[in-house]
PDB file with SEQRES, HELIX, SHEET and CRYST1 records, atoms N, CA, C and O in Angstrom:
SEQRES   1 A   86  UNK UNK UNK UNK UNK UNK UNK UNK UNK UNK UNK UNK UNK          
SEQRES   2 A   86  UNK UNK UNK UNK UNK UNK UNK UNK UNK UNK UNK UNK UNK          
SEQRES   3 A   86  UNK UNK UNK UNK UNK UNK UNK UNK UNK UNK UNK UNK UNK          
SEQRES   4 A   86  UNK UNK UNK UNK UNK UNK UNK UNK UNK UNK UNK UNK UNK          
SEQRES   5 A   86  UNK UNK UNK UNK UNK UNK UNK UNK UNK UNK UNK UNK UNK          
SEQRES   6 A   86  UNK UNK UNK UNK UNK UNK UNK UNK UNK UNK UNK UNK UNK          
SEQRES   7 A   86  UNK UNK UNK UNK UNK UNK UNK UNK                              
HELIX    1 AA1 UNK A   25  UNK A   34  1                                  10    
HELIX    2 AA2 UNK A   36  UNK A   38  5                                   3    
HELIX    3 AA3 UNK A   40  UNK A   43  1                                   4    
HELIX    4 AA4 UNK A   48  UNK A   57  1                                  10    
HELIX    5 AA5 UNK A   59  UNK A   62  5                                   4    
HELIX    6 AA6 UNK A   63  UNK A   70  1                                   8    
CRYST1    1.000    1.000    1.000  90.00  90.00  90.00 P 1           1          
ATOM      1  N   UNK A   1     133.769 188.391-108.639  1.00  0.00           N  
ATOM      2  CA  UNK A   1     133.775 188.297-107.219  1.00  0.00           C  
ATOM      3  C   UNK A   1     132.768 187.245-106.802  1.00  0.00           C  
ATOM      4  O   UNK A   1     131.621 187.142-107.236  1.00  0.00           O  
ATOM      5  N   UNK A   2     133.335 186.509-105.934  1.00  0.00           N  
ATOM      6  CA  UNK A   2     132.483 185.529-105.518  1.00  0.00           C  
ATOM      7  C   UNK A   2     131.625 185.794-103.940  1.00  0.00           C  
ATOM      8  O   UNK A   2     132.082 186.434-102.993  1.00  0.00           O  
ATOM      9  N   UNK A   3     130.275 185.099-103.999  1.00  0.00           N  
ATOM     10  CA  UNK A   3     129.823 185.109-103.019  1.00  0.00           C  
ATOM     11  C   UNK A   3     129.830 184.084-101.893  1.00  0.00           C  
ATOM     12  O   UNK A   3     129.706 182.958-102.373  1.00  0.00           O  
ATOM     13  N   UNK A   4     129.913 184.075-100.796  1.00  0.00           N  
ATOM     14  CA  UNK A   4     129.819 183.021 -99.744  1.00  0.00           C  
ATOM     15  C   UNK A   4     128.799 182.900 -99.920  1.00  0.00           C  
ATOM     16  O   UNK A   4     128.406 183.695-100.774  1.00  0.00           O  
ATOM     17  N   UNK A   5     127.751 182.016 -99.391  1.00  0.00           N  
ATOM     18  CA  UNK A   5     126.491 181.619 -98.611  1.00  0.00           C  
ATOM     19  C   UNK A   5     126.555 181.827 -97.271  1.00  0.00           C  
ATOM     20  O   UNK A   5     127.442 181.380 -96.543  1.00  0.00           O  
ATOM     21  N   UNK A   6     125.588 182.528 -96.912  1.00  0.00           N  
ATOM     22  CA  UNK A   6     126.009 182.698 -95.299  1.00  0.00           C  
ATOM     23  C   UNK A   6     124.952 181.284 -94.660  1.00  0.00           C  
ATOM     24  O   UNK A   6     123.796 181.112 -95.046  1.00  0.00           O  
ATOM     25  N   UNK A   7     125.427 180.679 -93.970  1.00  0.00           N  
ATOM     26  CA  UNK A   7     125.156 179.815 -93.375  1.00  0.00           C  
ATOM     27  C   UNK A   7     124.358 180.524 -91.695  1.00  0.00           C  
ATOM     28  O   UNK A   7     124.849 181.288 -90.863  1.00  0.00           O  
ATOM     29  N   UNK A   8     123.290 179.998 -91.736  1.00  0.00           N  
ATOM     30  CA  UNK A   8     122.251 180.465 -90.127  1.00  0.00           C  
ATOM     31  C   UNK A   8     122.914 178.739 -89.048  1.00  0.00           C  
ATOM     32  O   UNK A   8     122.475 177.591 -88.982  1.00  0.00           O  
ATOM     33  N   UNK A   9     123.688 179.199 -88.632  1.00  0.00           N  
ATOM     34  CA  UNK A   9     124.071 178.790 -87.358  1.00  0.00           C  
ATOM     35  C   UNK A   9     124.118 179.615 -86.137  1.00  0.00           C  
ATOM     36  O   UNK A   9     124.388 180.812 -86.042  1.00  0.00           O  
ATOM     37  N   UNK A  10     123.792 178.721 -85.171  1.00  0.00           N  
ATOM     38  CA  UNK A  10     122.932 178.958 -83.924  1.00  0.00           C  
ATOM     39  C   UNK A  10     123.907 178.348 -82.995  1.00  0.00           C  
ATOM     40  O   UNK A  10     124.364 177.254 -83.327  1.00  0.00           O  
ATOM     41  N   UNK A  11     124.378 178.986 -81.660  1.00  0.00           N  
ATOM     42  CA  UNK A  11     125.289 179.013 -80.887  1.00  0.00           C  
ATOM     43  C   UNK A  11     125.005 177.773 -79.893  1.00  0.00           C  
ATOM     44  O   UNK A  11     124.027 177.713 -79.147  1.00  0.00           O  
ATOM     45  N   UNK A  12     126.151 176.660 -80.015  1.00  0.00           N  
ATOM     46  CA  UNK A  12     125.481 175.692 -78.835  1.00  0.00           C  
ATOM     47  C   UNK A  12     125.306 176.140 -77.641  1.00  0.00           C  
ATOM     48  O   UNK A  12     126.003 176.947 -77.025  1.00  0.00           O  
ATOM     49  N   UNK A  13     124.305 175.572 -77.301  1.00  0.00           N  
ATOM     50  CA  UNK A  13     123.464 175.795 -75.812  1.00  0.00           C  
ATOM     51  C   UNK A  13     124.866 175.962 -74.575  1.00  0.00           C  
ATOM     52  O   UNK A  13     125.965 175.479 -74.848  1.00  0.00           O  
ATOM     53  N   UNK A  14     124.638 176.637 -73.355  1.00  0.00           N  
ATOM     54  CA  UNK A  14     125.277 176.886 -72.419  1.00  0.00           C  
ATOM     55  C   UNK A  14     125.546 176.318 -71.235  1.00  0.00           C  
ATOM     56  O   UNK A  14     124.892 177.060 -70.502  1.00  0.00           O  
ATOM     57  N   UNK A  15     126.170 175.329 -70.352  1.00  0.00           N  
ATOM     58  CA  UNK A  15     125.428 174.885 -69.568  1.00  0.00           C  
ATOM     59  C   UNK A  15     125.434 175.792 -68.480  1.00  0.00           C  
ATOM     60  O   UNK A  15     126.379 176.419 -68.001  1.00  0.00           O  
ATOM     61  N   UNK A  16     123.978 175.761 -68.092  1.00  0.00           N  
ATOM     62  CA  UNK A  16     123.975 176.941 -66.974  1.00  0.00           C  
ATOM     63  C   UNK A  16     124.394 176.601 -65.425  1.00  0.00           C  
ATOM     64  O   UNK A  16     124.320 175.398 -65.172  1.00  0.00           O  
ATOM     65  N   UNK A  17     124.771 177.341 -64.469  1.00  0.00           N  
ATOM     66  CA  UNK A  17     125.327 176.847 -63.590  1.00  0.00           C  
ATOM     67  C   UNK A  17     124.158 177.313 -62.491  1.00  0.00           C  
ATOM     68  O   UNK A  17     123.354 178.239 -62.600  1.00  0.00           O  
ATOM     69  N   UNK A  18     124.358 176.209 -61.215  1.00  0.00           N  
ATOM     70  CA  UNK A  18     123.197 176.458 -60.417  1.00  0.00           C  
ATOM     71  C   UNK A  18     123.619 177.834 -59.293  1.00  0.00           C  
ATOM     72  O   UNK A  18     124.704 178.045 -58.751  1.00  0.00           O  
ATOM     73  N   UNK A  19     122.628 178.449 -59.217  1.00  0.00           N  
ATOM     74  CA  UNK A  19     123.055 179.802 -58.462  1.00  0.00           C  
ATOM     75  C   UNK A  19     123.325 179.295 -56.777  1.00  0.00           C  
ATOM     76  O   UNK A  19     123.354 180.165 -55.906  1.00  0.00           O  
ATOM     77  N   UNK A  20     123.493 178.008 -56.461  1.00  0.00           N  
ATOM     78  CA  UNK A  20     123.371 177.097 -55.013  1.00  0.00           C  
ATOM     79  C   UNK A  20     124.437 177.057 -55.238  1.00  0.00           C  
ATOM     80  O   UNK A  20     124.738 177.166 -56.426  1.00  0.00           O  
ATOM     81  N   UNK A  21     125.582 176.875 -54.187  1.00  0.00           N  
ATOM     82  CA  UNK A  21     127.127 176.892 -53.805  1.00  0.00           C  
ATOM     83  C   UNK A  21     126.690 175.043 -53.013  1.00  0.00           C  
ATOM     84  O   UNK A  21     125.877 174.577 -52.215  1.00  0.00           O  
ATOM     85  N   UNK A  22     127.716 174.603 -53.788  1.00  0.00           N  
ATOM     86  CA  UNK A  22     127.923 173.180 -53.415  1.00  0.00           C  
ATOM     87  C   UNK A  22     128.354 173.644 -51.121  1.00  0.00           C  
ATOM     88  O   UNK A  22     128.627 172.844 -50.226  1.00  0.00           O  
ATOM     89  N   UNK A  23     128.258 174.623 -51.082  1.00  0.00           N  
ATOM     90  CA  UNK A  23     128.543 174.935 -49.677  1.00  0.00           C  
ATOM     91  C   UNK A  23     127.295 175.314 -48.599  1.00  0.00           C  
ATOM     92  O   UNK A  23     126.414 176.098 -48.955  1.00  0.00           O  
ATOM     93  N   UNK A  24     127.287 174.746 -47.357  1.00  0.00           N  
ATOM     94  CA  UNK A  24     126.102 174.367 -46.641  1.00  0.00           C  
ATOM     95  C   UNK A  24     126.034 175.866 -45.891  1.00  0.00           C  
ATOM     96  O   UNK A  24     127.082 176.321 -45.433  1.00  0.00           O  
ATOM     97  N   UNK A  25     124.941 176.534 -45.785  1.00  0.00           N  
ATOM     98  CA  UNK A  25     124.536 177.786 -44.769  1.00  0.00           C  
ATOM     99  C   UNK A  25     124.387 177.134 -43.265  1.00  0.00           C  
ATOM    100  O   UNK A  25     124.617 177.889 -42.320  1.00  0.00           O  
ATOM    101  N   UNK A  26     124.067 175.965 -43.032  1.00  0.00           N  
ATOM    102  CA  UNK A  26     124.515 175.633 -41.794  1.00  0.00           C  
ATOM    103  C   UNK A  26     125.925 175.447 -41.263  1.00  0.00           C  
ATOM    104  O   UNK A  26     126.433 175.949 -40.260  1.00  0.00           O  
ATOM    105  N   UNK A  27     126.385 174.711 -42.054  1.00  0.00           N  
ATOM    106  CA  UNK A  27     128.064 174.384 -41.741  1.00  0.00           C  
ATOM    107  C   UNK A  27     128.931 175.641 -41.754  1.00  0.00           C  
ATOM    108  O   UNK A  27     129.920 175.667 -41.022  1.00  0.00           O  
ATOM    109  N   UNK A  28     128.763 176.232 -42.193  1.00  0.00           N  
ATOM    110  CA  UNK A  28     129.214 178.073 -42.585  1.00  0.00           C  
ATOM    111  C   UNK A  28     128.770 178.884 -41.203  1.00  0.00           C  
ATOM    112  O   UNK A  28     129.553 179.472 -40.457  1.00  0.00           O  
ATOM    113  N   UNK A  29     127.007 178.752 -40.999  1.00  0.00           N  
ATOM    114  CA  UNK A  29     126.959 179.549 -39.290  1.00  0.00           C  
ATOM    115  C   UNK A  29     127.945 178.851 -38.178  1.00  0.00           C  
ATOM    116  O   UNK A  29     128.851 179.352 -37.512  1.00  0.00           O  
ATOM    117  N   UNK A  30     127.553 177.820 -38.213  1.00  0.00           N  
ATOM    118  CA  UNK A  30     128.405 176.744 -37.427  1.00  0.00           C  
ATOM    119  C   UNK A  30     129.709 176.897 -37.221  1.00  0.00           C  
ATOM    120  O   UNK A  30     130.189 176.797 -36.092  1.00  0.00           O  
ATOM    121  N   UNK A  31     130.447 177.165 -38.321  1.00  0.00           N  
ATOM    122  CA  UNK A  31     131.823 177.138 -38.050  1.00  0.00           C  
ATOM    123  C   UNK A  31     131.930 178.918 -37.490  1.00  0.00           C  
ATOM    124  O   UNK A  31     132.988 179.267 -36.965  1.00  0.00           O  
ATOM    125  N   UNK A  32     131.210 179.569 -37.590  1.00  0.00           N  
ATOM    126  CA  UNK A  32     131.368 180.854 -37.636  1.00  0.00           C  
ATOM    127  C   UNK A  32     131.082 181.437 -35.923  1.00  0.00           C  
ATOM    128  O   UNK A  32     131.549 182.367 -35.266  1.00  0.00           O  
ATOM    129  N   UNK A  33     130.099 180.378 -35.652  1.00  0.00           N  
ATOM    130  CA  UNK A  33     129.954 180.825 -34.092  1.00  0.00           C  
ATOM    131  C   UNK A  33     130.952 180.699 -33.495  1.00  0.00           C  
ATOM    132  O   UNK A  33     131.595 181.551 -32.882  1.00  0.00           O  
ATOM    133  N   UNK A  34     131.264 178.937 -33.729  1.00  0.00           N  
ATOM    134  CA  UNK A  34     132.344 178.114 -32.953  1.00  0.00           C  
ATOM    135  C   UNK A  34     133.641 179.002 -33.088  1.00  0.00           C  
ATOM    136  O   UNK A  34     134.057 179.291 -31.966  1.00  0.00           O  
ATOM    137  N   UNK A  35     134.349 179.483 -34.021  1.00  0.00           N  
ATOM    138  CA  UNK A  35     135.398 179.294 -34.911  1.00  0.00           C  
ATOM    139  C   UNK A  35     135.647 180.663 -35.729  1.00  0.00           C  
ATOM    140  O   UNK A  35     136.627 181.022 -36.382  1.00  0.00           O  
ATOM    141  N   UNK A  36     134.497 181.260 -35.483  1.00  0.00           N  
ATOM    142  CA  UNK A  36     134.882 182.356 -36.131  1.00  0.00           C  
ATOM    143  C   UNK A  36     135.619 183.905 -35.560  1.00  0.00           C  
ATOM    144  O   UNK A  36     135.588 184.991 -36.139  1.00  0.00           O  
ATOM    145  N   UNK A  37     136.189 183.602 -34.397  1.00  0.00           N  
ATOM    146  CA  UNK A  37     137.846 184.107 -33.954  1.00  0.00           C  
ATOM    147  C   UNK A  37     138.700 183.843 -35.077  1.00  0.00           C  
ATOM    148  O   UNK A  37     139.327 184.850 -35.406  1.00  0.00           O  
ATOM    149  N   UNK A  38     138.938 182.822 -35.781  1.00  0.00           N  
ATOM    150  CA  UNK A  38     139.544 182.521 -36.054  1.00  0.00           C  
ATOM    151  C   UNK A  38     139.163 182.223 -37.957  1.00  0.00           C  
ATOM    152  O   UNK A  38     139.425 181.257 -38.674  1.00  0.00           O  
ATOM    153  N   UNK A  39     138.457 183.540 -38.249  1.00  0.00           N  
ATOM    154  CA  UNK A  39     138.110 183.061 -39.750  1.00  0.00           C  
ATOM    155  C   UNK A  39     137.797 181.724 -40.251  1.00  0.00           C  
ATOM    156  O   UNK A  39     137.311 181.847 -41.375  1.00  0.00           O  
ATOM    157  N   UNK A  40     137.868 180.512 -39.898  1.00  0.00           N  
ATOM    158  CA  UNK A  40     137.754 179.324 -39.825  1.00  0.00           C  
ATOM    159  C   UNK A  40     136.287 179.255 -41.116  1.00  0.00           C  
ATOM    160  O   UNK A  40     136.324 178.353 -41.953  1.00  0.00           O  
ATOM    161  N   UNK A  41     135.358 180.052 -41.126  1.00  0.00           N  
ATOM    162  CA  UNK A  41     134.443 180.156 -41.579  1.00  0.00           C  
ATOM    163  C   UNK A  41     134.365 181.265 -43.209  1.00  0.00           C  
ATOM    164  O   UNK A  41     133.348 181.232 -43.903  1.00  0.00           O  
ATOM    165  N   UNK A  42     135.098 181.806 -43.442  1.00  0.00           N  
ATOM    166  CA  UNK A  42     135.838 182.291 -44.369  1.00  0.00           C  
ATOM    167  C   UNK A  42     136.518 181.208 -45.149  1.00  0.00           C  
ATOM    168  O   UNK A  42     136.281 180.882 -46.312  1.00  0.00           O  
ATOM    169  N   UNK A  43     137.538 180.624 -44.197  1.00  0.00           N  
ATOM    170  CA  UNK A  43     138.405 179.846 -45.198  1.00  0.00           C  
ATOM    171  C   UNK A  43     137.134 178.557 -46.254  1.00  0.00           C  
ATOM    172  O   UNK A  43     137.066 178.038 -47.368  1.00  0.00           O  
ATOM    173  N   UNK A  44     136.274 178.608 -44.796  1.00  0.00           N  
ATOM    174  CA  UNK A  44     135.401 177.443 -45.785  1.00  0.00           C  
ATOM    175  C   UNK A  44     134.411 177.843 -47.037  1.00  0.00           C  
ATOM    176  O   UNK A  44     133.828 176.981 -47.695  1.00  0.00           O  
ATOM    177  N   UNK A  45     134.322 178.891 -47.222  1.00  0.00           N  
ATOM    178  CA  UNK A  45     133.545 179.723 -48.472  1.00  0.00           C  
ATOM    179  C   UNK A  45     134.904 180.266 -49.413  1.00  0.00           C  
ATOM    180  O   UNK A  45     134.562 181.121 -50.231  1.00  0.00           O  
ATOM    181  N   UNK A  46     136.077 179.992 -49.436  1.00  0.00           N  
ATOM    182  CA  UNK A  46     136.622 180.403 -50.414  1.00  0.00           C  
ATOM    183  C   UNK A  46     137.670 181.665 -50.280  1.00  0.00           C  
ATOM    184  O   UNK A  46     138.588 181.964 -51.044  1.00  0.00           O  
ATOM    185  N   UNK A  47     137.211 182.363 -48.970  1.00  0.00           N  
ATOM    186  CA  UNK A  47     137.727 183.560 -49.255  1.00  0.00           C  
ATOM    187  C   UNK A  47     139.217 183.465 -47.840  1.00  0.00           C  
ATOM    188  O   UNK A  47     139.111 183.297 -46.625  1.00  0.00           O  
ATOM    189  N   UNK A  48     140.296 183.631 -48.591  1.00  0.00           N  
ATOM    190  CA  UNK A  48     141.546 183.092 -48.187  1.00  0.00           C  
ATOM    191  C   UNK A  48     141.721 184.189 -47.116  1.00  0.00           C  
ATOM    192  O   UNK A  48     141.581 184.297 -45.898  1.00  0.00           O  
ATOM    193  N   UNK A  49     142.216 185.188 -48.495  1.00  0.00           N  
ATOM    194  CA  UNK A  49     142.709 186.737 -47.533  1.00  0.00           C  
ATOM    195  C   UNK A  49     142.173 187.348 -46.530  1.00  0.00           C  
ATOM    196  O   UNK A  49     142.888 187.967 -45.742  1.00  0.00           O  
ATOM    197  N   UNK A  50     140.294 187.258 -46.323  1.00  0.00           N  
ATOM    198  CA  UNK A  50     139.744 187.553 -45.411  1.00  0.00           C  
ATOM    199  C   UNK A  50     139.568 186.744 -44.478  1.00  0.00           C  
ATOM    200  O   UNK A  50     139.215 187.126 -43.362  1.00  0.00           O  
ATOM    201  N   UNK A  51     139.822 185.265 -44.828  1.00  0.00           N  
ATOM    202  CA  UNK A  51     140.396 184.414 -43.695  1.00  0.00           C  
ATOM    203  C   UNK A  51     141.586 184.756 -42.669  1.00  0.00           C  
ATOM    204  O   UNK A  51     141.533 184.915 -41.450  1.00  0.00           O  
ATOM    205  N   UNK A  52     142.574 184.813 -43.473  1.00  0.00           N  
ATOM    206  CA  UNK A  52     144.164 185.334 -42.801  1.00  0.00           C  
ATOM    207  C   UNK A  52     143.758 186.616 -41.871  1.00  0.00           C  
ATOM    208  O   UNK A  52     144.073 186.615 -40.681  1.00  0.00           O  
ATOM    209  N   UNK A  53     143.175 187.512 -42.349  1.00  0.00           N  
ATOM    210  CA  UNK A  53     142.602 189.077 -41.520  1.00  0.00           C  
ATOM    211  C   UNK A  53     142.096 188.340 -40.362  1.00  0.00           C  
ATOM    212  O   UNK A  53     142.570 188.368 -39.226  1.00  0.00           O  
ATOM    213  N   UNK A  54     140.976 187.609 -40.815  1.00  0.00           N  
ATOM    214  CA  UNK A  54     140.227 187.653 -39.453  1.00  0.00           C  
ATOM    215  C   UNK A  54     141.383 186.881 -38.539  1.00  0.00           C  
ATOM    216  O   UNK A  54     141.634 187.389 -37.446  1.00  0.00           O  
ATOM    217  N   UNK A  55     142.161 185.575 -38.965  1.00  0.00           N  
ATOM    218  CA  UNK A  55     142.849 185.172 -38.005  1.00  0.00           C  
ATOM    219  C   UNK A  55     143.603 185.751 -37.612  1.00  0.00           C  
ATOM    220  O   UNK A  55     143.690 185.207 -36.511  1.00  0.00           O  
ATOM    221  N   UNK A  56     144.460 186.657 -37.599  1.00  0.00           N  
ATOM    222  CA  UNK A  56     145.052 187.821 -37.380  1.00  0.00           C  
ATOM    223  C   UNK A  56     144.604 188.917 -36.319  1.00  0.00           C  
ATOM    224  O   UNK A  56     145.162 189.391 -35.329  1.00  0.00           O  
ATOM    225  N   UNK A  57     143.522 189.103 -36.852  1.00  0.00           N  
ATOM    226  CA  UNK A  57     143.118 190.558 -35.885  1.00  0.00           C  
ATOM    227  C   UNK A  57     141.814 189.671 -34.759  1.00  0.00           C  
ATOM    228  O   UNK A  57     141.166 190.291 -33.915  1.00  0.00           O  
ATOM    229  N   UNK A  58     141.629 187.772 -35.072  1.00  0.00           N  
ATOM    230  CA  UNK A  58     140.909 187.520 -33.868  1.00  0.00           C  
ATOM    231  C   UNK A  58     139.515 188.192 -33.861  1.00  0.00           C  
ATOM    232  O   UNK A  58     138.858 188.815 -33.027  1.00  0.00           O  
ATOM    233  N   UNK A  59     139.317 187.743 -35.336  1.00  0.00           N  
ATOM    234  CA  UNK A  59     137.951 187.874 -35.540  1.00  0.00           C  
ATOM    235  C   UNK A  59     137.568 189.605 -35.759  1.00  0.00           C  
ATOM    236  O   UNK A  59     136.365 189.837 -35.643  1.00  0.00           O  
ATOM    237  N   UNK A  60     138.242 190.532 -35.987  1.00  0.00           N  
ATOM    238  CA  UNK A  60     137.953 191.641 -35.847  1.00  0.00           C  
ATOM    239  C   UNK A  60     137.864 191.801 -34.053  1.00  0.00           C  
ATOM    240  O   UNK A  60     137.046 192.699 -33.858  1.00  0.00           O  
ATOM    241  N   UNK A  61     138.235 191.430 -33.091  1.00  0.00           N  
ATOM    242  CA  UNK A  61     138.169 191.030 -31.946  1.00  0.00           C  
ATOM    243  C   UNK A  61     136.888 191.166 -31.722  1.00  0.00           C  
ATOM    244  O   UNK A  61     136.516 192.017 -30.914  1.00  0.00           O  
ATOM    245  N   UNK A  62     135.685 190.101 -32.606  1.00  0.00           N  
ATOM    246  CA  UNK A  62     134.672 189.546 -32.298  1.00  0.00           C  
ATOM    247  C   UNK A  62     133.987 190.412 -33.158  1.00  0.00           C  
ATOM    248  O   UNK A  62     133.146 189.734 -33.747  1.00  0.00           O  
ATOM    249  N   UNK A  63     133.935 191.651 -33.539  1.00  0.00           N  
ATOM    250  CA  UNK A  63     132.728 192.291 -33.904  1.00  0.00           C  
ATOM    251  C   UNK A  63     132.566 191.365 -35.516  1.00  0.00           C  
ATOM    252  O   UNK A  63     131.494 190.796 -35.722  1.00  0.00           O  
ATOM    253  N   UNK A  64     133.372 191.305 -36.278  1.00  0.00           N  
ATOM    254  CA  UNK A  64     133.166 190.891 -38.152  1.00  0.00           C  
ATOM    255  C   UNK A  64     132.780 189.454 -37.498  1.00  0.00           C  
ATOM    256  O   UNK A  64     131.892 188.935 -38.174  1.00  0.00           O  
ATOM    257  N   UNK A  65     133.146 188.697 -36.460  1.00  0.00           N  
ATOM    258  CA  UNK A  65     132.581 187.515 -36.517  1.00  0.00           C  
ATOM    259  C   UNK A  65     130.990 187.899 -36.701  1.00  0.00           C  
ATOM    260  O   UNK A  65     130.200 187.549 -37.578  1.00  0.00           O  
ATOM    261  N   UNK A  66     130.810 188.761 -35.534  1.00  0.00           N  
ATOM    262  CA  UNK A  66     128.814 188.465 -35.078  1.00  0.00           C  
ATOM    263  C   UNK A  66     128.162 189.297 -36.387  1.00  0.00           C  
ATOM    264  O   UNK A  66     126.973 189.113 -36.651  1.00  0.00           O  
ATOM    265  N   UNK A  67     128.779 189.999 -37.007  1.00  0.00           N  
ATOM    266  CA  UNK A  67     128.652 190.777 -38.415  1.00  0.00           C  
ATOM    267  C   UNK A  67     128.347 189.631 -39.291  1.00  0.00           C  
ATOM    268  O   UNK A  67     127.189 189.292 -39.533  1.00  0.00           O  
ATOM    269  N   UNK A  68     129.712 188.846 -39.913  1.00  0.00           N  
ATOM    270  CA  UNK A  68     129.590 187.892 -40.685  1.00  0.00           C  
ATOM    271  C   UNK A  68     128.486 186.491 -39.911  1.00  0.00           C  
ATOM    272  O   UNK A  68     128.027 185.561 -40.573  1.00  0.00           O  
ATOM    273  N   UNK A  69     128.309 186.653 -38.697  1.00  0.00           N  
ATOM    274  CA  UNK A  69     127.177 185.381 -38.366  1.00  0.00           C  
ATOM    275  C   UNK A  69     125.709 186.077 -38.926  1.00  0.00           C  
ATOM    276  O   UNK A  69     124.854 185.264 -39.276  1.00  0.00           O  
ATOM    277  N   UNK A  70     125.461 187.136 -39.003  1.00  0.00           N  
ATOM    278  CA  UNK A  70     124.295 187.511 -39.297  1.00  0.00           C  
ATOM    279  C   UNK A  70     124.065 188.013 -40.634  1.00  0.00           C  
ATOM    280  O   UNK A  70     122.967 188.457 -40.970  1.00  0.00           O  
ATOM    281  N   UNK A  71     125.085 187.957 -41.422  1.00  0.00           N  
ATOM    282  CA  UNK A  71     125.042 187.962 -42.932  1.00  0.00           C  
ATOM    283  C   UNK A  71     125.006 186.150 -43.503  1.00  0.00           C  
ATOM    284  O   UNK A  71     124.439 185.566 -44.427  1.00  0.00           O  
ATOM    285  N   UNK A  72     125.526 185.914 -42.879  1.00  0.00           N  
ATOM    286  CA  UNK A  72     125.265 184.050 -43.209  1.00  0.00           C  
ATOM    287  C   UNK A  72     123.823 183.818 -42.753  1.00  0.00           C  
ATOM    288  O   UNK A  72     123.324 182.891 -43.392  1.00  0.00           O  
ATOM    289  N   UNK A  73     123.180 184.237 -42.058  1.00  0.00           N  
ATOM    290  CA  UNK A  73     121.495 183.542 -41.509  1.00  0.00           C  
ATOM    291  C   UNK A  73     120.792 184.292 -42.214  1.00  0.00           C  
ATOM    292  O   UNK A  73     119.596 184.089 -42.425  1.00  0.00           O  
ATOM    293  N   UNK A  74     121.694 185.610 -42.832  1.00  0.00           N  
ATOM    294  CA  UNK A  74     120.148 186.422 -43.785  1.00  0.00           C  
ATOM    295  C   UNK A  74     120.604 185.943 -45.141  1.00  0.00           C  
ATOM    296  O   UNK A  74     120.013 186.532 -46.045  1.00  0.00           O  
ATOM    297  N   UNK A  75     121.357 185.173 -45.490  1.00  0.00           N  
ATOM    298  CA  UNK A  75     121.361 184.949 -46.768  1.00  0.00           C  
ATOM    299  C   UNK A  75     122.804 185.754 -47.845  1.00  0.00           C  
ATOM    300  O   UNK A  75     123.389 185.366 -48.856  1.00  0.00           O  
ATOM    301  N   UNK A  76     122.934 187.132 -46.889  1.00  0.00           N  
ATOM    302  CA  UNK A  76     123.830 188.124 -47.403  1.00  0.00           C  
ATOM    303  C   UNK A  76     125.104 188.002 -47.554  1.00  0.00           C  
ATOM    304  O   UNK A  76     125.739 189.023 -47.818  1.00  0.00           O  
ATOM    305  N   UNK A  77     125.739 186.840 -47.436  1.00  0.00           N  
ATOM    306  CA  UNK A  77     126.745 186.178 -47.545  1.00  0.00           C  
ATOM    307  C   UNK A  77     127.176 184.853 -48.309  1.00  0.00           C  
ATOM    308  O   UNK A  77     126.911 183.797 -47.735  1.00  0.00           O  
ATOM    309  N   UNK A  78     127.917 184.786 -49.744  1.00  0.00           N  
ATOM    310  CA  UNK A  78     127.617 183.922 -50.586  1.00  0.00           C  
ATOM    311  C   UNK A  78     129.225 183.574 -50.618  1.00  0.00           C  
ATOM    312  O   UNK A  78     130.077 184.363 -50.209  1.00  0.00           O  
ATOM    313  N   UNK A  79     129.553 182.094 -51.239  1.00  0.00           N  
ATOM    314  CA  UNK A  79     130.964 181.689 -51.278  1.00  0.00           C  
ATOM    315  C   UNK A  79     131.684 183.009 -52.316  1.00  0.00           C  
ATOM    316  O   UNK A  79     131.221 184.132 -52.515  1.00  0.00           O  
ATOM    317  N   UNK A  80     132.676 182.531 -52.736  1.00  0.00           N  
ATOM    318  CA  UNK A  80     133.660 183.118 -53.717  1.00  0.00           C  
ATOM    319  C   UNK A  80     133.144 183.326 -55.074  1.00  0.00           C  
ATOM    320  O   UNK A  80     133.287 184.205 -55.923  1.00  0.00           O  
ATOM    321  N   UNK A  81     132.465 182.168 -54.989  1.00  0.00           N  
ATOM    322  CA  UNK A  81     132.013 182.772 -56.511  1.00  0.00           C  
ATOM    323  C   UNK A  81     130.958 183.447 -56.706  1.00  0.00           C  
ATOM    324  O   UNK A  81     130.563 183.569 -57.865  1.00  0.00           O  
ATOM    325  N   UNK A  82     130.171 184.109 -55.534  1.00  0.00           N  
ATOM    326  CA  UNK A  82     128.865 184.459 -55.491  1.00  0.00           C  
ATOM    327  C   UNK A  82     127.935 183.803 -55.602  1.00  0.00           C  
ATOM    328  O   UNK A  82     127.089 184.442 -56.228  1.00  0.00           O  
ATOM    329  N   UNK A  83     127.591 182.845 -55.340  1.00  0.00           N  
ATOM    330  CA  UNK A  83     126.709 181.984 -55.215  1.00  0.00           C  
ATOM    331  C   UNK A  83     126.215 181.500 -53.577  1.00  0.00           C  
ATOM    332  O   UNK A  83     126.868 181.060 -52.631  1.00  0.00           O  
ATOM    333  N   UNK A  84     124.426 181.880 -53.791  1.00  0.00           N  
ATOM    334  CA  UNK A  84     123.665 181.370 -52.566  1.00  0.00           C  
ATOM    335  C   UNK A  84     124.207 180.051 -52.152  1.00  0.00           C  
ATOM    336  O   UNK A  84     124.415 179.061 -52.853  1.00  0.00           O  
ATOM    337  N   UNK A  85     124.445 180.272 -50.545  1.00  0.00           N  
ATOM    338  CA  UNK A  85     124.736 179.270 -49.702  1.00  0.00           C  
ATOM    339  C   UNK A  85     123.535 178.384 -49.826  1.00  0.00           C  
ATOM    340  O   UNK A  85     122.387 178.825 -49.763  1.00  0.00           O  
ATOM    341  N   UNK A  86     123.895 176.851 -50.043  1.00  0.00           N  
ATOM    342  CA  UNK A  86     122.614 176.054 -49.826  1.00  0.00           C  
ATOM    343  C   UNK A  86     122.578 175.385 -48.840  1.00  0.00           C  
ATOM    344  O   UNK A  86     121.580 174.710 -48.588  1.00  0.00           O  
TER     345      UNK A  86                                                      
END                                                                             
């Protein structure tokens, strides 16, 4: 019976991804004051289906807008992939 040699190889490096969303926390409140009747501010972070809702039901008729405006200024609101608004 023969033996292998086990060979010590070491896993190439990862590239890590930045936890910052190529997407602006200003441009996001912004569209959300203006525009956010109209999910307009959703669609721009990624998230489709909760776009279509809000345009639909008219923003939650205003309340998920001023909800979602104050999760965008505390930070508590990140694109699709989870990643801090920069």
């Amino acid at each position: 019976m023969s033996s292998v040699p086990e060979e010590n190889v070491t896993p190439a490096p990862v590239a890590s991804e930045s936890n910052k969303s190529d997407k602006q926390k200003v441009a996001a409140a912004l569209l959300c004051w203006f525009l956010g009747y109209l999910g307009v501010h959703r669609f721009y972070l990624g998230y489709t289906g909760i776009g279509v809702a809000q345009l639909l039901t008219l923003g939650g008729c205003g309340i998920w807008t001023i909800i979602d405006f104050i999760m965008i200024l505390t930070g508590s609101l990140t694109d699709v992939d989870g990643r801090e608004l920069s």
